[in-house]
N, C-alpha and C positions, 0 to 999 in steps of 0.2 A: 504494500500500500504506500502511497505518497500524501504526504498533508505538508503544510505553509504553516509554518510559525511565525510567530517575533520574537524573539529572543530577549526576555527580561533580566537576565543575567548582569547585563552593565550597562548604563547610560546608552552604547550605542544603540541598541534595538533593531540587531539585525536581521531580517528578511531570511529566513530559514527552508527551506526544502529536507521533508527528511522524507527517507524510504526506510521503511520496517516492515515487520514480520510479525504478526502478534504483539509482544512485547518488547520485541528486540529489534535493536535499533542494527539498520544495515549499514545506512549512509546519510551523511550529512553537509548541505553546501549552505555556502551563505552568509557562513560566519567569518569572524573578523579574525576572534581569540579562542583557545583550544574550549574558554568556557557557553561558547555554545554550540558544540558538540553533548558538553555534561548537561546541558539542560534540556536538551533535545530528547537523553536518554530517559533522564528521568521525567521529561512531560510524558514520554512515550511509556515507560513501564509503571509510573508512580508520581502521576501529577501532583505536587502538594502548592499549599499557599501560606501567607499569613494573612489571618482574619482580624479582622479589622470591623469595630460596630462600637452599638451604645447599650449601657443597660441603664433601669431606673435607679435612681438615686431620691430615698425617701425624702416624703416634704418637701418637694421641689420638682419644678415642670419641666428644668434641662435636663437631658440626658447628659451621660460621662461617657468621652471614648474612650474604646477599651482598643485592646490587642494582644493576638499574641506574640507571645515572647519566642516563637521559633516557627517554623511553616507545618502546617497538618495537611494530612488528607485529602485533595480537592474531596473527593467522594465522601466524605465524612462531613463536609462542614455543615451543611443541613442538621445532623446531629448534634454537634455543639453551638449552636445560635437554638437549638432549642433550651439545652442547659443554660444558655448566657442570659433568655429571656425569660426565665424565670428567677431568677437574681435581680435584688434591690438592693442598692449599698446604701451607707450612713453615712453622709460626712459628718466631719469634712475628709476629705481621702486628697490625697497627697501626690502627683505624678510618680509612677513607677511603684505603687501601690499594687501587691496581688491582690484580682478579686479574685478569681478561680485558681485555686494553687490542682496541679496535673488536672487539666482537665480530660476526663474520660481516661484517664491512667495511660493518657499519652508522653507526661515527662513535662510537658508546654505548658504555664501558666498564661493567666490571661490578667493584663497589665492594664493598670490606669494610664490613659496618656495625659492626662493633663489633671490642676488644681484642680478641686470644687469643693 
């Protein structure tokens, strides 16, 4: 199979062609730096992300973004934005605040990015 990426790896965001096999990656053009080849393989065998949202924060109408602190699962994240949205924090909370410490016993806490 062939698919077209963009290569989020680094600032450049280069224009990827990859041919694979199921999960294994055959070949890859496109890129600039060996690191997107490595991204290529792993969009191909094991897409992951960092998430990135809000949850409630009691007594008050702004949400808090959060994040995580390492990339998960693309296919999991459905899953943990269901855990994320049922959490309500207390300020005041602090940037760099765990609200979720491992969430779903993946090792990745889920981080305050900012005061409130």
């Amino acid at each position: 199979m062939r698919k077209e990426l963009i290569c989020i790896g680094c600032p450049m965001g280069c224009p990827l062609v990859v041919d694979f096999e199921g999960k294994n990656l055959i070949h890859v053009s496109g890129n600039t730096c060996p690191g997107g080849e490595k991204y290529a393989k792993e969009e191909i065998s094991n897409p992951k992300r960092i998430l990135t949202t809000t949850v409630k924060v009691e007594n008050r109408e702004e949400m808090l973004s959060v994040k995580s602190s390492a990339t998960l699962p693309k296919e999991k994240l459905l899953n943990y934005m269901k855990i994320i949205n049922g959490i309500t924090c207390k300020a005041p909370i602090k940037i760099g605040t765990i609200i979720i410490k491992n969430i779903d016993n993946t090792g990745v806490n889920i981080l305050a990015t900012k005061n409130c």
